[in-house]
N, C-alpha and C positions, 0 to 999 in steps of 0.2 A: 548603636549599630553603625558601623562604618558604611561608605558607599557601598563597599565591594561587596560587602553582605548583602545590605539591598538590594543590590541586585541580582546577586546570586539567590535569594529569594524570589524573586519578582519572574525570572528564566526560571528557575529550578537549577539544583545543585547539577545536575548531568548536563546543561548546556556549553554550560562557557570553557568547561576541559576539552569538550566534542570540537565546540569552535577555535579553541588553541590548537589540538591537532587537525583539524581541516586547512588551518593558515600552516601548520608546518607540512601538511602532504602537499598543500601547491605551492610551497618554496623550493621543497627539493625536487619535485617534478620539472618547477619552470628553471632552477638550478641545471636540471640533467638534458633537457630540451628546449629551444626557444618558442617551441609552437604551443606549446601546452597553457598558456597565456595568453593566444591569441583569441581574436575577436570568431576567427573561422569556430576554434576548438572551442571554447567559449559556447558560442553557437549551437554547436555539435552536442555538448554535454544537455545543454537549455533541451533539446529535440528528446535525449533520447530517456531524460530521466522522469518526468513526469508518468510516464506509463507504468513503473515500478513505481512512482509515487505514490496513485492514486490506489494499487493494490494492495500495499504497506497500510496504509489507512482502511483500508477494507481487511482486512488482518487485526489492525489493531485494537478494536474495539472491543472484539471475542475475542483478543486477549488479556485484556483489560477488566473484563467478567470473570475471569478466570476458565477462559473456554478457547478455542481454534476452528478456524475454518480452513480447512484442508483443498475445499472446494471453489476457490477464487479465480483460480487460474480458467475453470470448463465454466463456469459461472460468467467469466468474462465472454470467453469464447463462444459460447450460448446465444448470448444479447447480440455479439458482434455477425453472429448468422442471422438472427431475429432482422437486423436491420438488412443483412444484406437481402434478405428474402424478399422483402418488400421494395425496396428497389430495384432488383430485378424483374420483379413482377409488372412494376410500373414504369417499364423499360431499358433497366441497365443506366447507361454510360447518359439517357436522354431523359433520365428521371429529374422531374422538376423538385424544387425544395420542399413543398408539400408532402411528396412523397418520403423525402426525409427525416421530418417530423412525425410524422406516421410510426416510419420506421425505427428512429428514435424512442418512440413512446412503446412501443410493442419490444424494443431491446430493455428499456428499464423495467417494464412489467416482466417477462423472463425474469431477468435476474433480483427481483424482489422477490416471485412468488419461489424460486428455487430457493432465495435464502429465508421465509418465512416457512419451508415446508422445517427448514432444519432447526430454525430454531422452538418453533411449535412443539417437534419428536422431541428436543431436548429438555424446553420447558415443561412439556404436559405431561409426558412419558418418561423422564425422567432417565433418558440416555446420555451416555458419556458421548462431548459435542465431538472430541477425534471420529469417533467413529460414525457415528451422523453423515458429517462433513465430509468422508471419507467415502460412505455411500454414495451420497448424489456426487460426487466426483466420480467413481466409475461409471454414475449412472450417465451423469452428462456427457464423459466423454464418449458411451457407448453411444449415446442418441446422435452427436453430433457426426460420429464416424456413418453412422445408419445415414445421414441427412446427406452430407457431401459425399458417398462412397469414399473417404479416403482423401478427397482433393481438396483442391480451393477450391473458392468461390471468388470471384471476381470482375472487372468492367462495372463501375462505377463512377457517378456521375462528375463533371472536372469539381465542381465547389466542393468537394470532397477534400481535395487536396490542399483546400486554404485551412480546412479545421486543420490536419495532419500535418501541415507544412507551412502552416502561412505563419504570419508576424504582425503585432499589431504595436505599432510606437518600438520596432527594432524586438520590442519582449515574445518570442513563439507562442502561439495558439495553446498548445498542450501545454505549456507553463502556467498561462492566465487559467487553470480549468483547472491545474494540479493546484496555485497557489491557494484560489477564490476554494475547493474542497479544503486545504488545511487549515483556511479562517474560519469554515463553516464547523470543521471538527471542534477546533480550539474553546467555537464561541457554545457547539452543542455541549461540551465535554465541561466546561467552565461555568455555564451559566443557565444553564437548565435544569429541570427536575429528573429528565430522562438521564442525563450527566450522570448527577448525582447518586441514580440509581445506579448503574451501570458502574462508579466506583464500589460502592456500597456492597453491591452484590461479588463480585469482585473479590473485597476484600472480607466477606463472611452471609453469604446468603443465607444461613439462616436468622443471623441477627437482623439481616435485611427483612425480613418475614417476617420477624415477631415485633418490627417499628412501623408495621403498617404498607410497606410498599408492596406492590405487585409485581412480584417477581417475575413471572410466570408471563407477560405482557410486555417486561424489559426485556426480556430472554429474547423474543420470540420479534422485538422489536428491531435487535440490535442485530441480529443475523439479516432481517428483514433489508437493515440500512444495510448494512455489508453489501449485499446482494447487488442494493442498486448501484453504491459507488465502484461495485465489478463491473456492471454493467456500462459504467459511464467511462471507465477504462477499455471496456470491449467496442465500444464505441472509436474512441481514438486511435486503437491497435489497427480495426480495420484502414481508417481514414489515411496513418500514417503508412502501413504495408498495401495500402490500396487492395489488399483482399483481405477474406476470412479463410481462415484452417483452425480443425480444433486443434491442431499441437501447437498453435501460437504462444508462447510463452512462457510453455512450458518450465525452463531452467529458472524463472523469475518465483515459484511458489518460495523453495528455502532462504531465498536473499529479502523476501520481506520478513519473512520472524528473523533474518539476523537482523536485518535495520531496526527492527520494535527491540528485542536486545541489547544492542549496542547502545541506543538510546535511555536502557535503563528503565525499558517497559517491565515490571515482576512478572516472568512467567506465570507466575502463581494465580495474576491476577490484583487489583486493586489499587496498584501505583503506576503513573506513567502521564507524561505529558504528552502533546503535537509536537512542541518546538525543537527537541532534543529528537525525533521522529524525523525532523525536514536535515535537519544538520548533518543526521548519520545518514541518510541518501547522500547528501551531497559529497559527502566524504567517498562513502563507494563508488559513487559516479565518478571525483575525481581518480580515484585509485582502478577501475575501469580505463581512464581514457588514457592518465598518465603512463599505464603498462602497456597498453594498445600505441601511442604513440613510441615509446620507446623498444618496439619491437619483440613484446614477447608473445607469448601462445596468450591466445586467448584466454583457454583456458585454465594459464596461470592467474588470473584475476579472482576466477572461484577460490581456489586456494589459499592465496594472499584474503579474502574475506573470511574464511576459514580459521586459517591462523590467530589473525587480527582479532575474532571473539575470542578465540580460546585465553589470547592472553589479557583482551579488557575482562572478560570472566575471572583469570586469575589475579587480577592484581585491585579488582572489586571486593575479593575475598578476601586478599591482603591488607586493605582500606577496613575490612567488620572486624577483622579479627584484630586489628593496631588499635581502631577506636573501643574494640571491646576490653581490650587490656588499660588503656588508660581510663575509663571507666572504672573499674576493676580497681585501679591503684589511688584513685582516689578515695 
């Protein structure tokens, strides 16, 4: 076995093509603009991509069971009222960090016990996780509109703005918090029994059933973890927007199943790495900034992500179908 193989095992076959074209979108970017290279834009991207990081990850793992959770985004936004409610309570803008932590821990329970109700209905009952997921999504977002009338929430305390904005050794806050969750994924996903199960089932729960595992406990574990890694993003969303709304992030639900995607997670379920997960963020993010710098709509960025699946989709299919013919003629 060559190096290149090595390592191409070692990353997984879907990394190092993701990393080739992440070096060719920020060639032709920094080609097309000189800022898009800079330390400011640099900067900029470091801010604003952890947030869709950490929910990409809260996605990927009920995908990876061969399940979804639809309900990330109110799930986030949930935890991020949780907190803000307790620091208002214990005075807004003059709340001590105690009360942070408080408020912290009452956001992570939120959004654990919302993602244990859904995987509990799916393991125990035996419902299709779309629709679960689907449920407590209108349900949260109905409660959360009940809760704010509508509005924000906001006036929070200054240390706030150090999670959301600060820098520690030049590297952002939200970057240290999205990184340290994708080592935690990598090491739960790789080196764990809970892992293993969660491929397993994945790739044939009932075969997972009749080897002994407890499905029905992974199910119900792995929405559970979702839950809180929304919650620790609903976290950050308030710190960095300095308030809460439940329509906060909205447009970010379908750009995390395109990142789990792109990356060569099986919709199906059962195959899928972290690292090929952190690469295809960074690519979106650059393909984000680089069109935002060079002047176009916004909302051409959607699009251009868009596209971009449809045609790593098609030429994945042109990759089984070339390997399955030279199988075939052998």
């Amino acid at each position: 076995m060559t190096a290149w193989q090595r390592l191409n095992a070692r990353l997984g076959a879907e990394t190092l093509p993701l990393v080739a074209f992440l070096i060719f979108v920020c060639a032709a970017f920094a080609a097309v603009t000189p800022l898009f290279l800079t330390g400011a834009n640099l900067r900029s991207m470091a801010f604003q991509m952890p947030v869709l990081g950490l929910l990409t990850l809260a996605m990927l793992v009920p995908i990876l069971s061969g399940g979804l959770n639809l309900a990330i985004i109110y799930q986030a936004n949930i935890a991020g009222l949780a907190l803000a409610w307790v620091l208002i309570r214990f005075g807004g803008p003059e709340a001590g960090f105690g009360a942070f932590v408080l408020g912290a821990g009452l956001a992570v329970l939120a959004g654990a016990v919302s993602g244990a109700v859904i995987g509990a209905v799916v393991a125990y009952l035996g419902a299709h996780p779309i629709l679960v997921s689907l449920a407590m999504m209108i349900f949260l977002q109905g409660l959360g509109e009940f809760l704010t009338r509508g509005g924000d929430i906001s006036g929070f305390p200054a240390y706030m703005n150090t999670l959301g904005h600060g820098s520690v050794l030049g590297v952002p806050v939200p970057m240290l918090v999205f990184l340290a969750a994708a080592v935690l994924w990598h090491f739960m996903l790789k080196r764990t029994r809970h892992g293993f199960s969660v491929y397993m089932i994945g790739s044939n729960i009932r075969a997972a059933e009749y080897s002994g595992l407890h499905t029905r406990r992974t199910l119900t574990l792995i929405y559970t973890i979702s839950g809180v890694i929304c919650a620790v993003a609903g976290i950050l969303m308030a710190a960095s927007f300095n308030s809460v709304r439940v329509g906060h992030g909205e447009a970010l639900l379908l750009v995390t199943v395109l990142a789990c995607f792109l990356a060569g997670i099986d919709p199906f379920g059962g195959f899928g790495r972290v690292l090929p997960v952190v690469v295809a963020l960074m690519i979106l993010q650059a393909l984000s900034s680089g069109l935002n710098l060079i002047g176009a709509n916004q909302h051409l960025s959607t699009a251009v992500w868009g596209l971009f699946l449809i045609a790593v989709m098609a030429l994945r299919y042109a990759a089984f179908r070339w390997r399955g013919r030279q199988r075939g003629g052998r």
